[in-house]
Every structure is written in C-alpha cells, then in structure tokens.
C-alpha positions as CSV (number, residue, x, y, z in Angstrom):
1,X,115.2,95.5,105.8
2,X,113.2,92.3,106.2
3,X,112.6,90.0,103.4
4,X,109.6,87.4,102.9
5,X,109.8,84.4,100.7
6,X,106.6,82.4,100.7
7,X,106.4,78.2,99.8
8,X,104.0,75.6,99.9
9,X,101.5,76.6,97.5
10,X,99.8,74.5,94.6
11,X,96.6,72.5,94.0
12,X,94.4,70.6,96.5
13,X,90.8,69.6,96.2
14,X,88.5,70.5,98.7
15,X,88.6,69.4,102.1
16,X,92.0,69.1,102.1
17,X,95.1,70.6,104.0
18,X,97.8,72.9,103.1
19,X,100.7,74.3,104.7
20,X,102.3,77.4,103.7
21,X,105.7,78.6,105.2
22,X,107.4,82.0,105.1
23,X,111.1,82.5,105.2
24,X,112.1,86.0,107.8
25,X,115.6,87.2,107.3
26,X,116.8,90.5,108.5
27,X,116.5,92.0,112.0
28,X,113.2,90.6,113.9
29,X,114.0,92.2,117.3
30,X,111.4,93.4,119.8
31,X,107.9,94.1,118.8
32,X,106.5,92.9,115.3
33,X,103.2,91.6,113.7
34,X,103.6,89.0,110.9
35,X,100.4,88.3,109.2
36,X,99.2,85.9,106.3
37,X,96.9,87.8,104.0
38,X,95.4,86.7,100.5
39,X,94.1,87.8,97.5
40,X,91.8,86.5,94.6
41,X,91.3,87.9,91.1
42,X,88.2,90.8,91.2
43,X,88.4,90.8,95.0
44,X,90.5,92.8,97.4
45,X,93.0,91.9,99.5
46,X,92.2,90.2,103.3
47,X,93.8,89.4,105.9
48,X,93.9,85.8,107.1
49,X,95.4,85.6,110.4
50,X,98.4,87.3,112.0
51,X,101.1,86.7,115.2
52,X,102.9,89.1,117.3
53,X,106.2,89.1,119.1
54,X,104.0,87.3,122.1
55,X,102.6,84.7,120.3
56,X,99.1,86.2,120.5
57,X,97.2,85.2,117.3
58,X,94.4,86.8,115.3
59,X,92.1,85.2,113.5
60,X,89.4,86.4,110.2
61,X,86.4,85.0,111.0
62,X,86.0,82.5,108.3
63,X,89.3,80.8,108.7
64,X,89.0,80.9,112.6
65,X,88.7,77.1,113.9
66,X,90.4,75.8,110.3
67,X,93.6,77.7,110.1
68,X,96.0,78.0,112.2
69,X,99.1,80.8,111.7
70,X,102.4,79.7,114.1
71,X,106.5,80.3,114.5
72,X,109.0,78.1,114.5
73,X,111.3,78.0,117.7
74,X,113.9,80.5,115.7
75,X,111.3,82.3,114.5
76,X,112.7,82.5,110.8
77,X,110.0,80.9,109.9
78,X,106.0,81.6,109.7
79,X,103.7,79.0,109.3
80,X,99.8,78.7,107.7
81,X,98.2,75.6,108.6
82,X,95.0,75.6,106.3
83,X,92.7,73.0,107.3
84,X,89.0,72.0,105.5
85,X,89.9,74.0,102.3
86,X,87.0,75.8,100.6
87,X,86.8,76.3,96.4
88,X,86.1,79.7,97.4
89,X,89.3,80.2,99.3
90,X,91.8,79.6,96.0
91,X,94.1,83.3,96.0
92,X,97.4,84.4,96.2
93,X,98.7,84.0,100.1
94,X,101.2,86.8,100.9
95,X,103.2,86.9,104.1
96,X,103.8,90.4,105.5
97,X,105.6,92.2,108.6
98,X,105.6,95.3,110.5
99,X,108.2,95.9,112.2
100,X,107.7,98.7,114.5
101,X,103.9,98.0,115.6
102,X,102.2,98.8,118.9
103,X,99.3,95.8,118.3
104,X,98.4,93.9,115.4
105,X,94.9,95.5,115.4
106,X,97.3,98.9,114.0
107,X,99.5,97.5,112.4
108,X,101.1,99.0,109.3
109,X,103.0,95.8,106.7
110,X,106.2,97.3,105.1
111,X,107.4,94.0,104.1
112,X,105.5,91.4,101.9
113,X,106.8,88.6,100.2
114,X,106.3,87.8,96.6
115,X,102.9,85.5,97.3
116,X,102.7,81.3,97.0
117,X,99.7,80.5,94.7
118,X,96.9,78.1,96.4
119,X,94.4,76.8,94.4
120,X,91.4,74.7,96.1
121,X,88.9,72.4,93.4
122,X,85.8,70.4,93.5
C-alpha cells in the first residue's frame, strides 16, 4: 500500500505563490504516475499536473507555464509549485498514485491522500 499525506495549504491572495508537498511511503518501485488533482465545491474534480517514474511531466492547460509538479532526489516527496494564483483556482489539492501504469495519459489513481486546502483572494 502507498500512503499520501498532503501539506502546504492555506490562504494567499492573488498573484501569489504556493507550494504544496506530498509525503510517498510504501513501495514506489518501477513504473508509477503521481499526479496533483483538485477539486472545488459544485465542480468536479481535475487534474492539475502529473510525473512519471521518468520525470516526464504533464500539464492542464490552464496551469501550464504557472505550475510546476517535481520529485525530490529520494523521491518520497512530490512537489506543486503554484505560481500567479488565480481566485478561481481556490479547491481542495489531492495528491494521487498509480502504481502499476503503462503512461500517465491511462493512468488509473488507487492512492489519494486526504487533500491540503488552498484558498486564493482578491
């Protein structure tokens, strides 16, 4: 079993930065996808960005150029650098693993972490 415990959350005003982190323990051997995703209230869930056992990194569209998702050398750690924050971008962030994917693009998260709360203001 993996387990996911999400940090770093709280209250910013927009234009500023935030950095969430996500603690991996359990077996991360051979090939994985660990993804950010996020949800706010009356909206469904989205992923953010993702990174696989390569270090190839995925991107939504409206975070690409302002977020960035990373690993720490150990990789026990995953990282959401959120640059530029939006108002419109306040949700609960949930890390999330697959363990056993082919690709990111397929990827199927068994693991999720209990979500980090970020809210962005005027």
């Amino acid at each position: 079993q993996v387990h996911l415990v999400e940090s770093g959350g709280g209250s910013v005003q927009a234009g500023e930065s935030l950095r969430l982190s996500c603690a991996v323990s359990g077996y991360m051997s051979g090939r994985y996808c660990l993804a950010w995703f996020r949800q706010a209230p009356g909206k469904e869930r989205e992923r953010v960005a993702n990174i696989n056992n390569y270090g190839g990194t995925g991107y939504a569209g409206y975070v690409k150029g302002r977020f960035t998702i990373s690993q720490d050398n150990g990789k026990n750690t995953l990282f959401l650098q959120m640059n530029s924050l939006k108002p419109e971008e306040t949700a609960m962030y949930y890390c999330a693993a697959d363990t056993s994917s082919g690709g990111c693009l397929t990827s199927y998260f068994s693991f999720w972490g209990q979500g980090t709360q970020v809210t962005v203001s005027s």
